[in-house]
N, C-alpha and C positions, 0 to 999 in steps of 0.2 A: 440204932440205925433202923430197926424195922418199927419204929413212931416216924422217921422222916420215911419211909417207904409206902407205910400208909397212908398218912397226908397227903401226898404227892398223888399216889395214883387216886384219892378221893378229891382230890383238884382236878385230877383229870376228869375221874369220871362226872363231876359237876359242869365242867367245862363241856366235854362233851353232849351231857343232855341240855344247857345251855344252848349249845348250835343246832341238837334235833329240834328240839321246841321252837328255837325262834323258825325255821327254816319249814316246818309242818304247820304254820302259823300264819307264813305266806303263802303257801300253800292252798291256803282253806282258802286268805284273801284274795287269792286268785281265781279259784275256782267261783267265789261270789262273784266276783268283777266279769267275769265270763259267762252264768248264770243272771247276769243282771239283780241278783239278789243285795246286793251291796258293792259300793264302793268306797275307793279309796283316793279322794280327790289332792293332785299335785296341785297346790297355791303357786307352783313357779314355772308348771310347764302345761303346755295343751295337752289337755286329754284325748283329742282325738286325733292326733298327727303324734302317738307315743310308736316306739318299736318294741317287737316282741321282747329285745335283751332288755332294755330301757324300761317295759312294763314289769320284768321278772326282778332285776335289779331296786326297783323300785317298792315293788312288796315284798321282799326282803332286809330293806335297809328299815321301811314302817314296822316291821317284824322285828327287828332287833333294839331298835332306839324304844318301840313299846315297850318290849320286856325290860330294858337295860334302865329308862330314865321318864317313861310314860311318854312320850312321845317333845317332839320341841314345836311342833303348831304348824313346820310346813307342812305336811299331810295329814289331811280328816278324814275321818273315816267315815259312810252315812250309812243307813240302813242297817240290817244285819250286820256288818263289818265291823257298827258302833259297839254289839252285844257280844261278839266277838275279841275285840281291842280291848275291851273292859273285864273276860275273863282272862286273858293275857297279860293283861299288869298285874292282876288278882298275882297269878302264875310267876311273876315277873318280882313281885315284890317277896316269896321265897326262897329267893335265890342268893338275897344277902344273909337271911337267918340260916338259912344251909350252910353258907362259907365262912360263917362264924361258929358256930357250931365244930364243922368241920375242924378250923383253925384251932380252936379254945379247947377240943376234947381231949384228954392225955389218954395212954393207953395201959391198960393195966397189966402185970407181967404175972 
């Protein structure tokens, strides 16, 4: 019982840094977007008719689909935001070695 008690709260704790990271991530891309140092252009929506919820909603969702699957093409990142995006999947792409790991480890008694 205490190897499923471990797993579990080590899913969690993966899951959990999962949501800080992606979420500290939009964060950053916001603060470029705001800074004019980089952005994060929507292919589906106007950039300058966006609402605060709709701008934060926005770099959060680039924030999560980068880490989770590198992104799917309707938001590019330009400027800084690119060198940014690009340590974030770095970041993104340890997150399946972590949850195998995790999974595949047994516990020694």
């Amino acid at each position: 019982m205490s190897i499923l008690n471990n797993k579990w709260t080590a899913l969690f704790f993966l899951s959990m840094l999962f949501i800080n990271v992606s979420v500290s991530f939009a964060v950053i891309y916001m603060v470029l977007e705001v800074t004019e140092m980089g952005h994060v252009i929507d292919h589906y929506e106007q950039h300058q008719d966006i609402s605060m919820t709709t701008f934060i909603w926005k770099s959060i969702y680039f924030s999560v689909i980068t880490m989770a699957a590198v992104g799917y093409g309707d938001i590019t990142p330009v400027g800084y935001s690119q060198l940014v995006a690009t340590i974030q999947s770095v970041i993104g792409y340890l997150f399946p070695i972590m949850l195998v790991f995790v999974l595949s480890s047994s516990e020694k008694a």
